[in-house]
Residue, then its C-alpha position, 0 to 999 in steps of 0.5 A: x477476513x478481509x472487509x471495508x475499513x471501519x471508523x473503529x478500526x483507525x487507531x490501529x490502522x494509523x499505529x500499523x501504518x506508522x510502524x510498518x512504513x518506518x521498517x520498510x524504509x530505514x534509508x529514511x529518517x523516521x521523524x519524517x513518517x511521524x509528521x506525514x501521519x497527521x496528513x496520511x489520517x486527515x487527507x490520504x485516508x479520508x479520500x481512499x478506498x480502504x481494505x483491512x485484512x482482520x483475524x482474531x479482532x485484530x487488523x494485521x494489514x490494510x491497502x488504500x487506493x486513491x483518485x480511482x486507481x493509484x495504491x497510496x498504502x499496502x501494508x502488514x504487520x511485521x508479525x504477519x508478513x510471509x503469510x498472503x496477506x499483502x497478496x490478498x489484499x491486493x487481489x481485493x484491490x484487483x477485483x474493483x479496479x481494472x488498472x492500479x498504479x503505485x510509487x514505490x522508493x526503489x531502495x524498497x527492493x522487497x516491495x518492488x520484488x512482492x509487486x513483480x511477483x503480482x503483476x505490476x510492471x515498472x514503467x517510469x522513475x520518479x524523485x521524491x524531493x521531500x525524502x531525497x529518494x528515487x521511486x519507481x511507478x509502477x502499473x498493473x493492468x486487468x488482463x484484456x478480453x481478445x475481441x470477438 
């Protein structure tokens, strides 16, 4: 089931975070992912539209859009990947917003394969001088009615 984050749910949306971006990125050190998560819960968070994608009480992915339509987080359980999950909650994100945009660290090939697969279609690169590492930005656009 897929709803609207709840105040309750942050604990285990901020440990799934935590260990879901750590694996998804081992070419980065994992201490630098430990100190983001104080501004992830007190900055990014707090700012986002948040889906979490629930089963059995237990919160197995979430996705945060942020400033309107840029995806600052889209992630799921270790356990639970391969099931539609990420894909689900994109489509929720999709259903609210007719254009979403991402970075993703192009070392990340199965995320950029995963947003291929939905939609999303690289148009620039960018360099994260924090962690070091080239980022695609990525675009997704609803498809336009023809005019009539």
């Amino acid at each position: 089931m897929i709803r609207d984050v709840q105040p309750a749910d942050l604990p285990a949306l901020l440990d799934l975070w935590l260990d879901s971006t750590t694996a998804a990125h081992p070419f980065i050190d994992p201490e630098y992912w430990r100190q983001s998560l104080p501004i992830v819960r007190d900055s990014y968070l707090p700012g986002a539209r948040t889906w979490v994608y629930v089963e059995d009480q237990c919160l197995l992915g979430f996705i945060s859009v942020m400033n309107a339509s840029f995806v600052g987080a889209l992630f799921v359980a270790q356990h639970a990947t391969g099931r539609g999950i990420g894909h689900a909650l994109l489509s929720e994100a999709k259903r609210h917003f007719a254009a979403l945009s991402l970075e993703v660290y192009q070392k990340n090939t199965a995320a950029v394969a995963f947003y291929h697969r939905n939609g999303f279609r690289i148009e620039d690169s960018a360099w994260q001088e924090e962690t070091q590492h080239p980022t695609w930005i990525m675009h997704w656009q609803a498809d336009q009615m023809p005019s009539q």
